[in-house]
C-alpha positions in Angstrom: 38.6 0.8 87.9 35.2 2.1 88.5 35.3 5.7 89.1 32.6 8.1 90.2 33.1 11.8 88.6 30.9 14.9 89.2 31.7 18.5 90.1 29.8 22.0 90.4 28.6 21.4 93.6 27.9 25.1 94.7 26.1 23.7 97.7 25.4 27.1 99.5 23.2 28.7 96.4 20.4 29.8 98.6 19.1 32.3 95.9 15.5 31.3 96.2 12.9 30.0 98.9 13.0 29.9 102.5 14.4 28.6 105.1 13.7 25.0 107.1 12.6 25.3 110.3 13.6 22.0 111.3 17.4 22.7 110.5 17.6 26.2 109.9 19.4 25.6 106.4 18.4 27.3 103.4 15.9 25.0 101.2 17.8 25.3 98.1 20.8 24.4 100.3 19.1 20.9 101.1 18.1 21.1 97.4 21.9 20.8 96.7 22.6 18.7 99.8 19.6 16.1 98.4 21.9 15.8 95.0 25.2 14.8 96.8 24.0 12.7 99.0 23.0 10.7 96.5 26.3 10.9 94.8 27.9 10.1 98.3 25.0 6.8 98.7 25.9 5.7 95.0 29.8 5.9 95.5 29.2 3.4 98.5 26.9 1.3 97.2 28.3 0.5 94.0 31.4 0.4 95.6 33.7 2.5 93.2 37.0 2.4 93.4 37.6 6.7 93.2 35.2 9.7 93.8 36.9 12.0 91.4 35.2 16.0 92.1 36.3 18.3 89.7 36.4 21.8 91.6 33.6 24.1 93.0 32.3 23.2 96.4 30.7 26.2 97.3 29.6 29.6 95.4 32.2 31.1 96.7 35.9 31.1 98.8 34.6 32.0 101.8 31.7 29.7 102.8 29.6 30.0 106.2 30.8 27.3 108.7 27.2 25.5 108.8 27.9 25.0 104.7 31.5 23.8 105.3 30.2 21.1 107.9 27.4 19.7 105.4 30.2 19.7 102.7 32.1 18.1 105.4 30.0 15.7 106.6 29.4 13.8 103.3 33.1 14.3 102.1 33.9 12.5 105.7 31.4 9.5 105.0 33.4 8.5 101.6 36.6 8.9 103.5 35.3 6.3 106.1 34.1 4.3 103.5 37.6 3.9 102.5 37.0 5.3 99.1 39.9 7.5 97.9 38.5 11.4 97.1 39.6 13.5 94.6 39.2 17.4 95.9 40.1 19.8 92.8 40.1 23.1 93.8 37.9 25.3 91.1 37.2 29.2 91.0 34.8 29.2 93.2 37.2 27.7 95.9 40.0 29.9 95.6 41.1 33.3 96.8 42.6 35.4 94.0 45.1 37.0 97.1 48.4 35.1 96.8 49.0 32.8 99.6 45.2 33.0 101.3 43.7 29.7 101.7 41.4 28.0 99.5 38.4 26.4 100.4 39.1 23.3 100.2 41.9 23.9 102.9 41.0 22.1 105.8 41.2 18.7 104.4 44.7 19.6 103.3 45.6 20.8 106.6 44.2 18.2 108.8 45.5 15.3 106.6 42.4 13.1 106.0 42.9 9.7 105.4 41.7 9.0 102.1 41.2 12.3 100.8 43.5 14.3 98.6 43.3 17.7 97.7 44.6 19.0 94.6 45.9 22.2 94.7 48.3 22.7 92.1 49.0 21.0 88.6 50.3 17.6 89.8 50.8 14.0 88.5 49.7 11.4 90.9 51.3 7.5 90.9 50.0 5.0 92.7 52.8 5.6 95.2 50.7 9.1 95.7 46.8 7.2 95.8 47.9 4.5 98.7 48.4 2.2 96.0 45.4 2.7 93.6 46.6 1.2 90.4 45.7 4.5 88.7 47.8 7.8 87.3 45.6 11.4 87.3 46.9 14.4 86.0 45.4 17.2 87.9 45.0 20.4 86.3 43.3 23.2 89.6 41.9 26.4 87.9 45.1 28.6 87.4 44.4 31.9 88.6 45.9 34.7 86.2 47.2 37.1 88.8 49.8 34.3 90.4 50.6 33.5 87.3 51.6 36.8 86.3 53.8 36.7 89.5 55.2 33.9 88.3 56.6 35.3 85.1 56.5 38.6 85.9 54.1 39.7 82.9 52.9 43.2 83.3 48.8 43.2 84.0 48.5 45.5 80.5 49.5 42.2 78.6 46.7 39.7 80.4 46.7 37.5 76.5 50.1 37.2 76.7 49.8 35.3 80.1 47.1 32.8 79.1 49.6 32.2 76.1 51.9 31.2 77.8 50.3 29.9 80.4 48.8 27.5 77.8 52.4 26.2 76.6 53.3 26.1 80.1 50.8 23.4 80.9 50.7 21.9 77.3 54.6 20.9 77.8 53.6 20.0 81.3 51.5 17.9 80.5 53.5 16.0 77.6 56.1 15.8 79.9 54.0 13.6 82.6 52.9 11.6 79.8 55.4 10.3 78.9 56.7 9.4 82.1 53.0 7.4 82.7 53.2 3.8 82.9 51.2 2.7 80.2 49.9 -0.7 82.1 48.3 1.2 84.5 44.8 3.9 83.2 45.7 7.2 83.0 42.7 10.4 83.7 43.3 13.9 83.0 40.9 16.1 85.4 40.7 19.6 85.1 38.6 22.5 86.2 38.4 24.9 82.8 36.8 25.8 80.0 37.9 23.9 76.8 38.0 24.9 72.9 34.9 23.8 71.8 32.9 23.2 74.9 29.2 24.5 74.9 28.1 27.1 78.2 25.2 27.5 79.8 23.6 30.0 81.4 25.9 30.3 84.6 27.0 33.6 85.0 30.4 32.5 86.6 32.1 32.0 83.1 32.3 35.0 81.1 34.1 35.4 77.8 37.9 37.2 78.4 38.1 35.9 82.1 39.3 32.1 81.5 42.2 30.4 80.5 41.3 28.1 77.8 42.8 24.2 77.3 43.1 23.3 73.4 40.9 20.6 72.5 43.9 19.0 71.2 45.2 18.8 75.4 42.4 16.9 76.4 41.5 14.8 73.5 45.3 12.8 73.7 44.6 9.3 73.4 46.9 8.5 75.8 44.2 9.4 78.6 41.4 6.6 79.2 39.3 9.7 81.0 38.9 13.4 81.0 36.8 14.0 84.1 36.5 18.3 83.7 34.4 21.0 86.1 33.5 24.7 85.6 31.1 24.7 83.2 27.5 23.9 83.9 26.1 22.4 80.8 26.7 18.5 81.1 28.7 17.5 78.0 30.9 14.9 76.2 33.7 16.9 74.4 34.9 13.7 72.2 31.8 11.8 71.5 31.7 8.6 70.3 35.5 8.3 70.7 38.1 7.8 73.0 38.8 9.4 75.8 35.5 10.4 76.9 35.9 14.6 77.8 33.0 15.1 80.7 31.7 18.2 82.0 28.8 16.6 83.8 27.7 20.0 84.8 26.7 21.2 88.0 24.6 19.0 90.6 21.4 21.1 90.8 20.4 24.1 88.6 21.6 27.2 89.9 19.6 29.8 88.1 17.1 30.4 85.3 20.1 30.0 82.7 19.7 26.5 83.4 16.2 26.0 83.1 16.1 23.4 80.3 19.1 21.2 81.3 18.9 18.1 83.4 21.5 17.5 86.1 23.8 14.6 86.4 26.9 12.8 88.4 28.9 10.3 85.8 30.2 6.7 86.5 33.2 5.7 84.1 34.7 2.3 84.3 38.3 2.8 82.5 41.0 0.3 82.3 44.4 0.7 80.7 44.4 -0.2 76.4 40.3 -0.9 76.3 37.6 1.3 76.1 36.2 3.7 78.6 32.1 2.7 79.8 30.7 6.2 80.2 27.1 5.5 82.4 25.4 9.2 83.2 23.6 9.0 86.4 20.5 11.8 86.4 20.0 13.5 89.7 16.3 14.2 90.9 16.6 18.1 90.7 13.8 21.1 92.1 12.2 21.3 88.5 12.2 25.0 87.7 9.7 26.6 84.9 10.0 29.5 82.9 6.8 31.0 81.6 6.3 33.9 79.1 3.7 35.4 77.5 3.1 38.8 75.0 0.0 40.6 75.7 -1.8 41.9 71.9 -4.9 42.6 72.9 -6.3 44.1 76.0 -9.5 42.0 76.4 -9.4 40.0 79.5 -5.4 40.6 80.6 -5.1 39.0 83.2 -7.4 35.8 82.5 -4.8 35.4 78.9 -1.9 35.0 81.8 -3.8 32.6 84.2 -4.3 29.9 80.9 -0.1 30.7 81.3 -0.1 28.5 83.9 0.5 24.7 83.8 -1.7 22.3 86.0 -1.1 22.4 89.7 0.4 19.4 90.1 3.1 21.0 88.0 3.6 24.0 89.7 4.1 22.2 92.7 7.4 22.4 94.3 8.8 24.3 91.3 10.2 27.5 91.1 8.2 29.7 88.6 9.1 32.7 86.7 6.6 34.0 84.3 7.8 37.3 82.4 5.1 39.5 80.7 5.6 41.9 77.7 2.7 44.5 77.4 2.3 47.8 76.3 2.6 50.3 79.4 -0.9 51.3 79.5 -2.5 48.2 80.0 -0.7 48.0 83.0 -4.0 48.6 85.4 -5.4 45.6 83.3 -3.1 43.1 85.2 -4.7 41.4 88.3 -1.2 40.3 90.4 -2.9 38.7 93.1 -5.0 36.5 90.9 -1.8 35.6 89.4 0.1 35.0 92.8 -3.1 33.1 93.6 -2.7 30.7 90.4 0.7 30.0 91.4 0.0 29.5 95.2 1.3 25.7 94.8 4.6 26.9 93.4 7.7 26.4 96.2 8.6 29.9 94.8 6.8 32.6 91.9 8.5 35.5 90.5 6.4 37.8 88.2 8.5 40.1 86.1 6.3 42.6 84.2 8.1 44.2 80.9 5.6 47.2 80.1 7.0 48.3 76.8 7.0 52.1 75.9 7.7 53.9 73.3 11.2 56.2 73.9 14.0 57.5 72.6 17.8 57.8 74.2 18.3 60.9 75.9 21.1 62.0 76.8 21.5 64.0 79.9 22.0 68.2 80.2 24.7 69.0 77.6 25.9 65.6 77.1 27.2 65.5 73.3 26.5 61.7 71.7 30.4 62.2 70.3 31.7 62.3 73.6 30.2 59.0 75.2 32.5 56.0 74.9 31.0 53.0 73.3 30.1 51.3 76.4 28.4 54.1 77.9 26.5 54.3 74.2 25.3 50.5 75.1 24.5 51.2 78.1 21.9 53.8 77.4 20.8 51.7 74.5 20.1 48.5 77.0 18.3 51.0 78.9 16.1 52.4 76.1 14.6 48.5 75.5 14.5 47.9 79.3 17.0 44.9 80.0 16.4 43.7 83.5 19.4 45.2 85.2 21.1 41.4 85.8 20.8 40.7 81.8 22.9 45.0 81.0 25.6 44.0 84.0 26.7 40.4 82.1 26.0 42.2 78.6 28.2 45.2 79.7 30.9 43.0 80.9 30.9 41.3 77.9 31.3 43.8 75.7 33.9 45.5 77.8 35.8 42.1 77.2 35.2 42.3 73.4 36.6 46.1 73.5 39.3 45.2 75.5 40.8 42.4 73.1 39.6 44.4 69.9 41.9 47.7 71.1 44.8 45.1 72.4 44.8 43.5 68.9 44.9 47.1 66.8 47.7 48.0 69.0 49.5 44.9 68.2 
């Protein structure tokens, strides 16, 4: 069985560029477009046997109606290929309102041939694949608030619910095992975070907000294939054993946070008893280059920034931030223009100047340092060093997630 795996897809980012005037779509969008249609061109020229997508379509549940046609479009062109498709529903695709559709709806609704969306934990047969000799267990992301519903947990409790939630699944997923037919391969595909996987610099996953699968789960031996989505950094969970655990990360780099990481779909060939071939496929991605530079001295400012800048030829078609660090009053020193100028080949520039000054919290008319919580202590202190106000809103939702747990535990 030769089975094509990738997930991420996200294909209505448009947080950079401009828009095409011959199709009015977004350039980044046909950046993302660019990376699955050749996923869509490989699947039918190598003629696999699955296109397994583990969960994300689009940034978020409710995409325009332009994106869900391009998503459409390609999804449509495996399913007249006659290659079965694998839909998991990730995050990104679902509405945390009980009973509101997903994203991924439509296919469901509209029954199309070939493709099968997976909505729910599930174990699919061959009976369920239109005869595929394959057996997936599908694992959708699990949204806490239905399962609260579910077992009527109280929301003050939200550890409790991934706890069990986690035996829930675990015994669920022992259970299917051992009904599997072990003549036939068996996948696991899941869109999660995993014990021990490594993030990158999405800002989707955030520490406190996910239910995590034990590494134990996914490692079974009794899978040939673990094909996973949600997190962006492409990774192999058990390497150099079997099963292979993929995250192949997301199909084109979303943000900065993923500067330094290439971008890939993953073509496994498993069969039932022998090993698993694991070939990663890279994707030709926008490249995107992140500069930085400290001014010490003041002599010639802004001609220290311009040697910042790489040849031409490399600036071209990227997308360029270069961040500065200087002391405030050197601030007249910098020429942005000449800079803009320098970076005139780039598909997009962003200059973000840091001028550093010497301060001091202060706190506010009779505001008494004693009565601020911790958070709002951090949050002046992030202010005080000037984090860019992206950078204070993750760190500040991170640390509310470490206060959270840390009070839940001493009450315990």
């Amino acid at each position: 069985m030769k089975i094509l795996h990738f997930a991420d897809a996200h294909i209505d980012m448009s947080n950079y560029g401009r828009h095409d005037p011959e199709t009015g779509l977004p350039v980044r969008v046909m950046d993302f477009l660019k990376s699955l249609d050749t996923i869509v061109e490989t699947a039918i020229t190598e003629k696999v046997d699955l296109v397994l997508f583990a969960g994300d379509a689009y940034k978020d549940r409710n995409p325009a109606p332009t994106f869900q046609r391009e998503w459409g479009k390609r999804i449509m062109r495996l399913a007249r290929a006659e290659i079965p498709v694998l839909l998991l529903v990730g995050n990104h695709d679902l509405s945390p309102a009980l009973g509101r559709a997903h994203a991924l709806d439509a296919f469901q609704t509209l029954d199309v041939p070939n493709v099968y969306v997976l909505d729910r934990p599930t174990f699919l047969t061959p009976q369920d694949l239109g005869g595929l000799p394959l057996q997936v267990i599908a694992l959708p992301w699990i949204s806490r608030s239905g399962m609260m519903a579910y077992l009527d947990l109280r929301p003050e409790n939200p550890s409790e619910v991934y706890d069990l939630l986690g035996e829930k699944l675990h015994s669920l997923v022992d259970a299917w095992i051992a009904e599997r037919d072990p003549a036939l391969p068996l996948i696991l595909t899941a869109h999660a975070s995993v014990e021990g996987a490594s993030y990158g610099g999405e800002r989707t996953v955030m520490l406190g907000n996910d239910l995590t699968l034990p590494g134990s789960l996914v490692k079974n031996p009794a899978f040939d294939y673990v094909a996973l989505g949600h997190i962006h950094k492409p990774q192999d969970l058990n390497k150099g054993s079997q099963p292979p655990v993929i995250y192949p990360g997301s199909i084109e780099r979303v943000d900065f946070g993923e500067v330094h990481e290439d971008k890939f779909f993953v073509i496994a060939e498993v069969e039932a008893g022998q090993p698993t071939r694991v070939a990663w496929r890279k994707l030709a991605t926008r490249p995107f280059l992140d500069l930085r530079y400290t001014l010490e001295t003041p002599e010639d400012a802004t001609a220290q920034l311009l040697d910042v800048f790489p040849p031409p030829e490399t600036l071209r078609s990227a997308i360029v931030r270069l961040r500065i660090d200087y002391p405030a009053e050197w601030e007249a020193l910098i020429d942005d223009s000449a800079l803009h100028r320098a970076a005139s080949e780039a598909f997009e520039f962003h200059l973000v100047k840091r001028p550093q000054t010497e301060t001091r919290v202060r706190l506010q008319g009779d505001e008494q340092i004693g009565a601020l919580t911790p958070l709002e202590l951090l949050e002046r202190y992030w202010q005080s060093i000037h984090v860019e106000a992206d950078e204070m809103e993750a760190l500040q939702s991170l640390a509310r997630d470490v206060l959270s747990d840390s009070v839940e535990m001493a009450t315990k």
